[in-house]
GUKEMAR-135622 format. One record per residue: x, y, z of N, C-alpha, C, O in turn; residue in one letter. Coordinates in steps of 0.001 Angstrom, whole numbers, plus 500000, padded with zeros to 6 digits. Example, Ala and Ser with C-alpha at 12.3 -4.5 7.8 and 13.67 -1.06 7.14 Angstrom:
BEGIN
513190494310507800512300495500507800513200496700507800514236496681508465A512850497750507080513670498940507140512900500030507870513409501138508039S
This chain:
BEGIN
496079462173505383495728462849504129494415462258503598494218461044503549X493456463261503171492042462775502754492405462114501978493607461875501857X491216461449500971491383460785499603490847461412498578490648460956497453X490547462771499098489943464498498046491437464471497737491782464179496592X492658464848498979493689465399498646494562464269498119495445464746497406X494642462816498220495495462266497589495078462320496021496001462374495209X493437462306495444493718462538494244493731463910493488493582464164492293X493985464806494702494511466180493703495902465962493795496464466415492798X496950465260494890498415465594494869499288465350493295500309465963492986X498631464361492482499435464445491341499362465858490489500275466161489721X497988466855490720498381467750490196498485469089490729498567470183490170X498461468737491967499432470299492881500617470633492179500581471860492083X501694470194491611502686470663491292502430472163490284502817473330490352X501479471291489273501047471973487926500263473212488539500652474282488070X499241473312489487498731473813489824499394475059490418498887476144490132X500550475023491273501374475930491707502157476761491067502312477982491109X502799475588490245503518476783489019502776477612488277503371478652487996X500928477456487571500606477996486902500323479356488369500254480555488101X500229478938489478499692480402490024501067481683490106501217482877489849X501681480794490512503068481219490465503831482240488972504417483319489053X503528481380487665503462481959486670502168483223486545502310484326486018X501324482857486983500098483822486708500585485367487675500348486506487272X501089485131488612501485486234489711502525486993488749502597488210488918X503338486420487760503712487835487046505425488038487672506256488796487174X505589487355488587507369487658489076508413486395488606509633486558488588X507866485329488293508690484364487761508118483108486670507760482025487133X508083483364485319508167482732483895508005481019484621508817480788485517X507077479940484286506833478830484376508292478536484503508707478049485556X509162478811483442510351477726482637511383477957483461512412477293483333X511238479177484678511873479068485884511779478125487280512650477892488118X510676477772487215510625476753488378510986475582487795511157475556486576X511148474497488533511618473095488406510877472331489284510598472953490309X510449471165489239509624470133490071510583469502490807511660469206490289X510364469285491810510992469002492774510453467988493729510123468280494878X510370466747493202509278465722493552507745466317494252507371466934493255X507068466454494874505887466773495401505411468314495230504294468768494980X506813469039495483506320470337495615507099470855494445507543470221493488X507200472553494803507567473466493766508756473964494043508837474713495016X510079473634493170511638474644493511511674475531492588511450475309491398X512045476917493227512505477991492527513650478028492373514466477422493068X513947478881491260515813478782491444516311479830491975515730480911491873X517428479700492609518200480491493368517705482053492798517591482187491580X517411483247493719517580484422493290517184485198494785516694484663495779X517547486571494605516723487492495660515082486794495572514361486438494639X514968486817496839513445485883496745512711487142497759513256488064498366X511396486793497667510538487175498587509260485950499220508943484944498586X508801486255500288507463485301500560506155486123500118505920487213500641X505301485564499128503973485749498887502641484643499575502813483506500014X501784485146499516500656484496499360499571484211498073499018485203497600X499335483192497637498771482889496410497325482415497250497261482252498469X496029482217496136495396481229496118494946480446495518494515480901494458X494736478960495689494221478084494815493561477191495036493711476728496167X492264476321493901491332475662495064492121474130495048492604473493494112X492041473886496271492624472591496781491671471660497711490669472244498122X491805470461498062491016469607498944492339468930500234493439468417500028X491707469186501345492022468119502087492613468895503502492286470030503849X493279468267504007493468469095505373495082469598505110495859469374504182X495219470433506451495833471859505898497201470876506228497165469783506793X498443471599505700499695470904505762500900472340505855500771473443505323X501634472015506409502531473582506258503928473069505696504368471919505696X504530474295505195505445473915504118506923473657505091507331474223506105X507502472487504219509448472364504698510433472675503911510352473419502934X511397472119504304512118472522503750513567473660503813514349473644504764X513681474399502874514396475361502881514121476535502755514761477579502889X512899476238502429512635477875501944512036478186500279511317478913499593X512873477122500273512678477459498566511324476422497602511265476355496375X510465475791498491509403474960498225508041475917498642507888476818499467X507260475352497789505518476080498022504733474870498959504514473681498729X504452475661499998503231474588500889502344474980501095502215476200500994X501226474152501502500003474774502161500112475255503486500921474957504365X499147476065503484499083477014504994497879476625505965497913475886506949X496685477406505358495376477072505936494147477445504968494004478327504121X493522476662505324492159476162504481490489477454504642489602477430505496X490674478449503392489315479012503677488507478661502638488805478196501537X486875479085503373485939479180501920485197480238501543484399480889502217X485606480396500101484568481963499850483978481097498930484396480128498297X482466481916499036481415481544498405480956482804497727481024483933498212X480380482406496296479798483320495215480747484172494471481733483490494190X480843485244494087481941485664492972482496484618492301482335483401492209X483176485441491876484636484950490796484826483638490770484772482956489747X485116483125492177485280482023492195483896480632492355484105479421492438X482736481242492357482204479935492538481289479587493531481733479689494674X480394479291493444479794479345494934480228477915495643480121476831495069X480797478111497146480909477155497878482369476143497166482442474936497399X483163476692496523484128476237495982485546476051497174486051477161497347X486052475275497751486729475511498663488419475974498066488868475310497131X489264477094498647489824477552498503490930477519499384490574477242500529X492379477739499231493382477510500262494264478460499905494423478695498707X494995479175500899495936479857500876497431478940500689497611477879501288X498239479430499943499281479066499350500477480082499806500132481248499615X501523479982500246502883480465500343504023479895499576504622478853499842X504326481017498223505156481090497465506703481956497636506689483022498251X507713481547497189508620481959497568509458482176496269510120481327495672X509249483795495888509374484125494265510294484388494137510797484399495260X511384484804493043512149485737492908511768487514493075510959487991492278X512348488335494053511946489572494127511827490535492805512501490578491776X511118491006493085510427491696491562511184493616492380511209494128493499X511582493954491184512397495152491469511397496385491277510702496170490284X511104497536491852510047498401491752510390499068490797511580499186490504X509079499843489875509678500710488810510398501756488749510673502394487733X510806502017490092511521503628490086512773502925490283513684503613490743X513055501533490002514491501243490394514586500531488991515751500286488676X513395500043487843514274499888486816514345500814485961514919500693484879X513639502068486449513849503225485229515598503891486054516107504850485474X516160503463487009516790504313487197517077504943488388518215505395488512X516181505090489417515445506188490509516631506314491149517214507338491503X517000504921491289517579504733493233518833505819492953519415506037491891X519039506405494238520029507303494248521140506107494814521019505203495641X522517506660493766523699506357494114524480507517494724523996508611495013X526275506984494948526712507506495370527176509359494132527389510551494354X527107508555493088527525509878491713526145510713491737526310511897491443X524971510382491995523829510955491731523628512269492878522841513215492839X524760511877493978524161513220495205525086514283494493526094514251493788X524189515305495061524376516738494002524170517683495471523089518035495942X525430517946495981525441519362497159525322519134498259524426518334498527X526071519658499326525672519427500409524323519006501338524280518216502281X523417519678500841521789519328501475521906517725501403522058516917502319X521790517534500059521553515939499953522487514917500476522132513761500704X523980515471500709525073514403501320524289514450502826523474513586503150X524585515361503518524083515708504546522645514975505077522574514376506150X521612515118504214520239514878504733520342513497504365519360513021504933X521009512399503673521149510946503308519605510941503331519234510588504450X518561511205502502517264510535502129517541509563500843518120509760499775X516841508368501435517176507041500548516365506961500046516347505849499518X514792507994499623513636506787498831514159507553497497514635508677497654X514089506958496100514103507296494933513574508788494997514227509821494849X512716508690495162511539509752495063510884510838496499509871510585497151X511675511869496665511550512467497841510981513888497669510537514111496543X510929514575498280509833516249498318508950516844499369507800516538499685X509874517906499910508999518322501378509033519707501223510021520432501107X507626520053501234507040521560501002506287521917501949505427521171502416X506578523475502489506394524280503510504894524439503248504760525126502236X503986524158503643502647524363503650502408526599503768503008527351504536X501467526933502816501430528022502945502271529239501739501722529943500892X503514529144502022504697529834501090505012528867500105505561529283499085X504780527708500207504943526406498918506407526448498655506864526403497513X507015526520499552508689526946499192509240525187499341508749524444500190X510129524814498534510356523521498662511402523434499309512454523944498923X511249522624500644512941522598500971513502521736500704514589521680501278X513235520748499884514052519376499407513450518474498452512369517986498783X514142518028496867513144517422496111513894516358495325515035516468494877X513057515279495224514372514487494212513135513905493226512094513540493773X513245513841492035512802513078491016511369513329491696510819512596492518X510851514638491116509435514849491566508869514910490694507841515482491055X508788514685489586507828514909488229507654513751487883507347513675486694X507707512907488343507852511471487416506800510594488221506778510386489434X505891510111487188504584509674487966505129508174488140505667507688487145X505045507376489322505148506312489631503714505868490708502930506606491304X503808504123490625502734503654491783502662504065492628503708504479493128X501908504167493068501590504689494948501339503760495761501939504057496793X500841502877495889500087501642496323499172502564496873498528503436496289X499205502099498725497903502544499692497507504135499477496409504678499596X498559504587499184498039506205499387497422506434498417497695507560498002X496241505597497441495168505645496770493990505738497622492869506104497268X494482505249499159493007505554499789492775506544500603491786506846501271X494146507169500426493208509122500740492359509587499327491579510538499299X492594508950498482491356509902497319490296508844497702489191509308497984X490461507314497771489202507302497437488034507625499419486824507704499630X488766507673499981488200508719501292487983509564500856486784509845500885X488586510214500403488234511702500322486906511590498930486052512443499175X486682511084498095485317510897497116484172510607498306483247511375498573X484447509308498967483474508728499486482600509927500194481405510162500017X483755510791501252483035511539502152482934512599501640482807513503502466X482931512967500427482537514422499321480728513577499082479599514029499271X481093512581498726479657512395498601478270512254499169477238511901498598X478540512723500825478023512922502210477392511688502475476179511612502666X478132510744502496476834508935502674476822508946504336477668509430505088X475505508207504686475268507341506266476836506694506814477330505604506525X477353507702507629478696507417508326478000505578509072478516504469509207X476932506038509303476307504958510161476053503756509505476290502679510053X475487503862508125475108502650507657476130501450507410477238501709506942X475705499905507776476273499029507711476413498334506286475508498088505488X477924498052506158478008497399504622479108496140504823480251496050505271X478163495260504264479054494073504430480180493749503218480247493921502001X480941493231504178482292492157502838482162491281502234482511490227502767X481632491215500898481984490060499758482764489669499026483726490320498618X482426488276498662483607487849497424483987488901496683485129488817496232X483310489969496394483937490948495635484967491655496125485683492119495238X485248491866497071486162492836497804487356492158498146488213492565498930X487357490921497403488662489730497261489698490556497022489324491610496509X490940490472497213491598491207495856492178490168495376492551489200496039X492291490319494143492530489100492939493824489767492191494573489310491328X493797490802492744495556491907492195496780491162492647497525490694491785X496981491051493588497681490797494476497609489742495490498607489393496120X496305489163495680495775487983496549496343488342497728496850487386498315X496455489636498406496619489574499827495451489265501016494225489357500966X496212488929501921494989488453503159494348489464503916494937490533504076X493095489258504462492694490103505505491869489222506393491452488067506308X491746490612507668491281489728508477489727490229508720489071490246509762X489371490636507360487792490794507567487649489837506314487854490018505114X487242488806507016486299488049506391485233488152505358484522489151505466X484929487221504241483478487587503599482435487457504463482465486429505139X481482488229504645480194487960505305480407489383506762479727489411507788X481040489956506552481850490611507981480902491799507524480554491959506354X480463492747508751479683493731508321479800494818509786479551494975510982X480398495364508530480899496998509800480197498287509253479925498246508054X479874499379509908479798500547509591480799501181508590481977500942508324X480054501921508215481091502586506899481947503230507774483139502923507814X481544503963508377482651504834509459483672503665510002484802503931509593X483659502574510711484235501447510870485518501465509779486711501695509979X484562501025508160485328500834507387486320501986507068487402501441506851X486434503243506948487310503883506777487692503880507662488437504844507488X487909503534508846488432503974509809489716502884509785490497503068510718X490052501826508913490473500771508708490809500902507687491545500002507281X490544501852506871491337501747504928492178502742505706493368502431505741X491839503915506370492671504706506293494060504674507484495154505151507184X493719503906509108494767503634509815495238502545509670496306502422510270X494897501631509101495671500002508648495439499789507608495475498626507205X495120500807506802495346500009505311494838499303504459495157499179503276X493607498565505338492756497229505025492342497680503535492162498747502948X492300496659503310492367496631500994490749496230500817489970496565499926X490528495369502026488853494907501595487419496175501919486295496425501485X488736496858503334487728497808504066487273498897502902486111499302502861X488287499342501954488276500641501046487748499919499769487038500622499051X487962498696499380487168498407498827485420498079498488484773498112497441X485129497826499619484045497578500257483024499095500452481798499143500558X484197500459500454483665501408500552483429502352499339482658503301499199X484632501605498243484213502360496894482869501551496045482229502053495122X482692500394496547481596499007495953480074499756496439479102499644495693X479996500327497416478961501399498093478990502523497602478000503118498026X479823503435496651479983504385496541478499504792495706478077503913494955X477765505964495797476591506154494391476881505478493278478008505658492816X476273504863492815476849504489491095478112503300490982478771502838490051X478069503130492132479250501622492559480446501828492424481011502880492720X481078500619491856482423500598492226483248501390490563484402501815490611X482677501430489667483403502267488328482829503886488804483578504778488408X482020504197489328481744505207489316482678506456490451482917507661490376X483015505254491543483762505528492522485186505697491758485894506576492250X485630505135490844486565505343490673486905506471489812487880507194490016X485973506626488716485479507950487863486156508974488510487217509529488226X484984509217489885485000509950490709486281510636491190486535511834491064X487008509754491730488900509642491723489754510352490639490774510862491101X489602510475489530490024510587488822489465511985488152490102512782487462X488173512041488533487894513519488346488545514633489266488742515753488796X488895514318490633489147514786491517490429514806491436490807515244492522X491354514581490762492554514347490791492706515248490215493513516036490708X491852515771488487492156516614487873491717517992488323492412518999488190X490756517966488755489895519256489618491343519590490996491636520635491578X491914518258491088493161519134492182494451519901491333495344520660491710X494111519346490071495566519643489695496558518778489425497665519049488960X495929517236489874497205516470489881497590515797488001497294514715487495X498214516800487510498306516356485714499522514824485415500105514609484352X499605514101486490500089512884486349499643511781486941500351510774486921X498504511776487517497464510784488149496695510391487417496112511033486543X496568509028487739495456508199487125495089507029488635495716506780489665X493958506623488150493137505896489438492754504680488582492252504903487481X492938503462488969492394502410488505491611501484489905490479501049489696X492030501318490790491066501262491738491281501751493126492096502580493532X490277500990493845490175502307495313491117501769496608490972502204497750X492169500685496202492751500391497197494107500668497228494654501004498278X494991500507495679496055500747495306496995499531494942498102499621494411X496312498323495346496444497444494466497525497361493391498647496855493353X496684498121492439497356498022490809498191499088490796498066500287491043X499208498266490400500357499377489839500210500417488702501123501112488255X498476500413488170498506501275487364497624502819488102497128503819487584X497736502456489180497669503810490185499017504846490412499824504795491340X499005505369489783500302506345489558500379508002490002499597508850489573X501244508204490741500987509731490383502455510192490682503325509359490933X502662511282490655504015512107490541504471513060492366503701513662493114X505386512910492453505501513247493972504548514990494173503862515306495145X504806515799492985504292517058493186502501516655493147501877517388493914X501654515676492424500668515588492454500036515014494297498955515197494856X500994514476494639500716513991495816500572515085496858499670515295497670X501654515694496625501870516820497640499973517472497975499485517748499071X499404517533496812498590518401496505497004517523497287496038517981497897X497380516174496893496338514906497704496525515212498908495491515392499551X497310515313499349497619515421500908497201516445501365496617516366502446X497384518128500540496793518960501282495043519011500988494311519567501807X494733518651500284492905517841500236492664517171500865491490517340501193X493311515964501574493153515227502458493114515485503889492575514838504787X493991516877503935494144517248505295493272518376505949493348519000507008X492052518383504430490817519484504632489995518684505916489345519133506860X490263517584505585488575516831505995489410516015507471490295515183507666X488422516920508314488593515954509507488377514824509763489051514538510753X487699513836509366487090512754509116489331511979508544489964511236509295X489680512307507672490387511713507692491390511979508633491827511080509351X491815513189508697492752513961509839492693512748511223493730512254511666X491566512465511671491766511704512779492289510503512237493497510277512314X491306509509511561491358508072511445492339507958511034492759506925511556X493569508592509969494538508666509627495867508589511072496727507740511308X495610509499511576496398509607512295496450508725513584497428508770514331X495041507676513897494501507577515145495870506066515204496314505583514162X496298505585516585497282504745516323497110503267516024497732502407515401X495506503378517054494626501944517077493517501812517090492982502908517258X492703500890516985491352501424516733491260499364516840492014498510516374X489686499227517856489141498069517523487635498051516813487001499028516414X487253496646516774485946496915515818485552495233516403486332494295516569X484216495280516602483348493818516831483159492710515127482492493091514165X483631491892515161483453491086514468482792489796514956483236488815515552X481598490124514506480875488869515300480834489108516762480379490107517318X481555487696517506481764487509518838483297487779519555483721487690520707X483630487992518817485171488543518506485138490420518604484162491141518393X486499490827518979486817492548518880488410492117518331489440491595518758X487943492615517299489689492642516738490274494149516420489879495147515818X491397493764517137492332495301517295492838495333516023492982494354515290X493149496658515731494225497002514764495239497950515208495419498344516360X495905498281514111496835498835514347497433499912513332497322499496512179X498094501295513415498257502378512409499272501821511664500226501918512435X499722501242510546501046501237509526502134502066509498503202501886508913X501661503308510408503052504045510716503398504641512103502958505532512830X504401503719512124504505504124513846504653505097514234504393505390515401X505158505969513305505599507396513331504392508435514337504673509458514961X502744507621514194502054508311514660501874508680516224501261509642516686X502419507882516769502885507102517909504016507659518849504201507364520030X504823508643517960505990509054518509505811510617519032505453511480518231X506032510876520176505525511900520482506702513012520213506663514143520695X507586512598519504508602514020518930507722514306517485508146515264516838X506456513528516866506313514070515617504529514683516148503831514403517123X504365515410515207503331516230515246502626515991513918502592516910513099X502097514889513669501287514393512346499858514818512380499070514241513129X499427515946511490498123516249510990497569515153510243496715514501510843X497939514699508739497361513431508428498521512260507266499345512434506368X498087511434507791499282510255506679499064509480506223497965509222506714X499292508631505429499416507526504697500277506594504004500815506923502946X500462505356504567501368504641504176501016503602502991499868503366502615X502311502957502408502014502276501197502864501144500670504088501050500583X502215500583500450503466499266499616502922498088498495502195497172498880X503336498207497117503524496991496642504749497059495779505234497996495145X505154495684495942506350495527495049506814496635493781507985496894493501X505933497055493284505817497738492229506195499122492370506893499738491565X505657499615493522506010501082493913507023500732495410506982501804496014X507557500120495931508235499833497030507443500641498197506241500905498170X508131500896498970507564501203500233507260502868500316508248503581500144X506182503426500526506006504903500298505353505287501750505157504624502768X505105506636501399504511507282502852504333508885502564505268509657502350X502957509223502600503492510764502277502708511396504171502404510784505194X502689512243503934502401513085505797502572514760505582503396515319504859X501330515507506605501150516415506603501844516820507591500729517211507937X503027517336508952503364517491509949503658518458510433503748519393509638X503933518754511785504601520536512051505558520019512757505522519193513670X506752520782512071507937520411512500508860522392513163509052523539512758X509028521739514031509366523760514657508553524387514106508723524966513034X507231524358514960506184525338513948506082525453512278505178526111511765X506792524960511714506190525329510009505805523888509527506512522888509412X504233524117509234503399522821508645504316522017507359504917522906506756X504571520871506845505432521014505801504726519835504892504003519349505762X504566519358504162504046517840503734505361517491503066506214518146502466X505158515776503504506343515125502757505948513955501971505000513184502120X506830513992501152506167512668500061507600511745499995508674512332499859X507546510353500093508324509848499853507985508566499587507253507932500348X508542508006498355508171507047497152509626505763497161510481505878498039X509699504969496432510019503348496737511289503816497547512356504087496996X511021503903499253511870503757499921512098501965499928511168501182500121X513299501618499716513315500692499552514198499265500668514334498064500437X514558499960501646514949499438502919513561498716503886512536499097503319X513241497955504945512255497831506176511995498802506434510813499127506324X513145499919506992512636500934507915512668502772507352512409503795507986X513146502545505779513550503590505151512811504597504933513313505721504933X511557504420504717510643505558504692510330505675506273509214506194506278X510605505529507240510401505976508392511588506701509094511490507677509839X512847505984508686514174506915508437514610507831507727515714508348507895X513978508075507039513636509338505850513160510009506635513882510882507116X511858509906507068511184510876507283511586511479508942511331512626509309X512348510289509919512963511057510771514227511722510637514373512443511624X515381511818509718516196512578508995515514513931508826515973514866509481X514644514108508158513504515109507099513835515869508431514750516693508428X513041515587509688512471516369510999513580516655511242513794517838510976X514648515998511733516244516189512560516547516898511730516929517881512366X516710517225510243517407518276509715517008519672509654517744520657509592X515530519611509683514909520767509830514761521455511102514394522630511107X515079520669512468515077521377513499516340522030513639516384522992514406X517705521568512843518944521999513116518852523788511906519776524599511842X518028523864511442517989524740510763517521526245511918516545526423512647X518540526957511666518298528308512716517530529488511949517150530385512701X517313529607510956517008530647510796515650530557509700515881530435508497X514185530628510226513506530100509593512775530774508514512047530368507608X513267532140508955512702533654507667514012533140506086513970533673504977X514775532287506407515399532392505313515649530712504672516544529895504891X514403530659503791513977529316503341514286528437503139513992528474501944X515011526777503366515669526400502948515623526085501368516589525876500634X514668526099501134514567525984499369515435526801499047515368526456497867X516329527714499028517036528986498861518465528578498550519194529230497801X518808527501499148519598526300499598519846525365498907521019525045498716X518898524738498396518581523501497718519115523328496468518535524131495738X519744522834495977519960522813494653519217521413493717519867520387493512X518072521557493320517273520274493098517599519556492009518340519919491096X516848518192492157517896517595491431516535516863490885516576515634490824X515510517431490542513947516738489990514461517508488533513760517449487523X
């Protein structure tokens, strides 16, 4: 252990709890010191990543589970934090924070299913809705008016602004301290200083998700990064969507909201532009970093599966909105989009949405709608 880090260890403790408190899922007066490190108290927990600036060489955490350790040692330079300020990733182990469609209510119970369709089709996300592209006939809807977070699927609008605004697919834009996210402090693996093509970069907000890549692309936008978001938000209303709001271009903030019927409507805008149609859908995609080619990978495997027929998708997650996914697809010939909001299982919005397909292929008779059927329960 350096002698940087022996004289910060008396106040790592303090240091952890305040990040810990600052993250918003568990009140200071809940943790307890626990000689060196940090104990939480017993609850549904989750693993996060924090950051905070620390000295000395990297150490990984023991224990049980229930202590904060260090991981590994980066440095960002300039922004927010400082130039040349050294910085460390932190793994916290919080109490789970419950999404808002589960404390207003959302989650479907067993008293809440209403008719055969819904016993039958068992869709588990709070928030469900799949409409026949064309005839707009709904064949299945649950709690569709009610605007909740979206997380990622903020970065089909802000794709879809960027490439309304016809910019150099070609031109190169690098990653800065700015494109941190300080929302959420999640990791990526584009580095500050990393410099890809814009085409690159969407090609990475939109099949993996990357938070720095779409950030990085609304920070370029004409008129920068408020204007990009403006932009979002004009477009939301010019679609129609009267329960959307945009606060930034990654989805981040839980104050990115919209309503399952407003989505429906993103998706079929989204599924104008070829530009997303592919990268959306594409399964993998690499990119040169430096001396390095780092692969990625699509967030929904679904794209991957050759029983589905995906025009364009997008997946999503923060605590706040649980796990989402909406998709444009052809299922027995009829195009349909589906939206589905805090699925709240690992694999639930992907089990949803293969339910969605299996029920609709068992359907024989396709002149007679299933919306016809439905008895909704939005």
């Amino acid at each position: 252990m350096t002698a940087a880090f022996r004289s910060l260890a008396p106040r790592l403790p303090a240091l952890l709890l305040a990040a810990v408190a600052v993250w918003g899922s568990v009140p200071a007066s809940a943790a307890v010191r626990h000689g060196s490190s940090l104990a939480v108290a017993k609850a549904p927990v989750k693993r996060i990543k924090v950051i905070l600036p620390v000295a000395g060489h990297h150490r990984r955490a023991r224990g049980d589970g229930d202590v904060v350790g260090l991981h590994r040692a980066i440095l960002l330079q300039g922004g927010r934090h400082g130039k040349g300020l050294k910085l460390r990733k932190v793994y916290a182990v919080i109490p789970a924070r419950p999404s808002l469609a589960a404390t207003q209510g959302l989650r479907l119970n067993s008293e809440a299913i209403v008719g055969e369709i819904e016993e039958n089709l068992a869709v588990k996300s709070s928030v469900a809705l799949v409409v026949e592209e064309g005839s707009q006939d709904v064949l299945f809807s649950r709690n569709t008016k009610v605007a909740l977070p979206i997380a990622s699927i903020t970065k089909l609008m802000t794709s879809l602004v960027v490439l309304e605004s016809n910019p150099a697919m070609d031109e190169m834009i690098t990653v800065t301290s700015e494109d941190l996210d300080t929302e959420k402090f999640s990791s990526s693996r584009l580095a500050v200083g990393t410099t890809l093509s814009r085409r690159d970069l969407m090609h990475l907000a939109l099949m993996s998700s990357e938070n720095r890549a779409a950030h990085a692309l609304a920070r370029n936008y004409p008129g920068g990064l408020d204007a990009a978001i403006a932009a979002m938000n004009a477009k939301a209303r010019m679609l129609g969507m009267t329960r959307a709001a945009f606060h930034d271009p990654t989805g981040l903030s839980s104050r990115n909201v919209a309503s399952a019927e407003d989505l429906v409507k993103l998706v079929d805008a989204a599924s104008g532009n070829a530009t997303i149609r592919e990268f959306s859908t594409d399964p993998n995609y690499s990119v040169p970093v430096g001396r390095r080619v780092l692969a990625f990978h699509n967030t929904n495997a679904l794209v991957a599966n050759p029983a589905w027929d995906i025009v364009v998708q997008k997946t999503g997650y923060i605590s706040e909105a649980g796990k989402c996914l909406v998709m444009k697809a052809v299922i027995e010939g009829r195009s349909v989009v589906i939206v589905l909001l805090d699925s709240f299982g690992k694999f639930t919005r992907l089990g949803d949405a293969n339910r969605i397909r299996q029920w609709m292929e068992t359907q024989s008779v396709p002149t007679d709608p299933i919306a016809r059927l439905v008895k909704k329960t939005s």
